[in-house]
C-alpha positions as CSV (number, residue, x, y, z in Angstrom):
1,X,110.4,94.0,47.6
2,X,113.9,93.1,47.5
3,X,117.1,95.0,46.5
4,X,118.2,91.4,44.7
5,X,119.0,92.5,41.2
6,X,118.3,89.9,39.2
7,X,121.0,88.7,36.7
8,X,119.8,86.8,33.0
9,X,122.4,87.5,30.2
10,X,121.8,85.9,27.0
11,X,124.1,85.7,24.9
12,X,123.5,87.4,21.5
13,X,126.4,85.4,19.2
14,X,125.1,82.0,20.6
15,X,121.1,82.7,20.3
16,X,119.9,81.1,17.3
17,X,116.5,83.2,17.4
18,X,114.8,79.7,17.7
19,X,112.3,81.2,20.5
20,X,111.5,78.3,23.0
21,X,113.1,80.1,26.0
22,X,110.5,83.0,25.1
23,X,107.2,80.6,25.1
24,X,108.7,79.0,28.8
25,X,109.2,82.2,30.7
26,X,106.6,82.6,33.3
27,X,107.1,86.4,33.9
28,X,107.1,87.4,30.1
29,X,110.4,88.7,30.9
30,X,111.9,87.7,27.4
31,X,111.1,88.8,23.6
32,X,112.4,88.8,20.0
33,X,114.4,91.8,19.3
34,X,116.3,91.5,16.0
35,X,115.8,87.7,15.3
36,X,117.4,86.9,19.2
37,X,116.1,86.6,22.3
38,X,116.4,89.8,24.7
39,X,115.6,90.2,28.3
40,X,113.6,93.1,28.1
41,X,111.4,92.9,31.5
42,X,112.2,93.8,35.1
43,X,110.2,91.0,36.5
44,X,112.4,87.9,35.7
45,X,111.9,85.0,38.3
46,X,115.3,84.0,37.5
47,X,113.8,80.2,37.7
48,X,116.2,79.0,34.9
49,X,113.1,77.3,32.6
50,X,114.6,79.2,29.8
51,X,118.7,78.4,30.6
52,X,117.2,74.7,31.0
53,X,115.3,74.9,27.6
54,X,117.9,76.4,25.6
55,X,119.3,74.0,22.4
56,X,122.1,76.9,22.2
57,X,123.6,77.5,25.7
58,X,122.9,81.2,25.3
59,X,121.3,81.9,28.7
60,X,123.0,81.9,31.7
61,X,120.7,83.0,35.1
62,X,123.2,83.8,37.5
63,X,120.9,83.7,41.0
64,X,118.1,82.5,42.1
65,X,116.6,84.3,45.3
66,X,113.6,83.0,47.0
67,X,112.6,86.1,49.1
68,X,112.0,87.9,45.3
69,X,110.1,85.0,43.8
70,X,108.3,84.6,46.9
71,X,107.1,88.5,47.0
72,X,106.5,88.3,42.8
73,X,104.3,85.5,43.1
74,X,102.4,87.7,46.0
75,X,102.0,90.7,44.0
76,X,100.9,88.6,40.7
77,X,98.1,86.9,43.1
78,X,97.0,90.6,44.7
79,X,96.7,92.1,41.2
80,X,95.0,89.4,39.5
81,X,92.3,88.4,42.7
């Protein structure tokens, strides 16, 4: 793995609690807590589905690194095959 530390803030005063970055995130990185989104996984892809699909602007992903999605996707296919 990579020492990339993955960076998704969301932002708690702008999240509605509406919920549609939680049904796009691929990694299951992102739940309810409260009525607002939290990141509350480690495994965050940081692909930006749920910055994209955000009606709030709440979500900012601040990198995207190809070596960790590239190694995640790896270990996904290993543990599931």
């Amino acid at each position: 793995m990579t020492d990339f530390q993955i960076s998704v803030e969301i932002d708690p005063d702008k999240c509605s609690g509406c919920g549609l970055c939680i049904t796009v995130c691929p990694s299951e990185t992102l739940s309810f807590k409260n009525g607002k989104a939290h990141v509350t996984g480690d495994h965050s892809l940081s692909c930006g589905h749920c910055m994209a699909i955000c009606p709030d602007t709440a979500i900012t992903v601040h990198a995207i690194d190809n070596t960790y999605y590239v190694s995640f996707i790896i270990s996904k296919v290993s543990q599931d095959g």
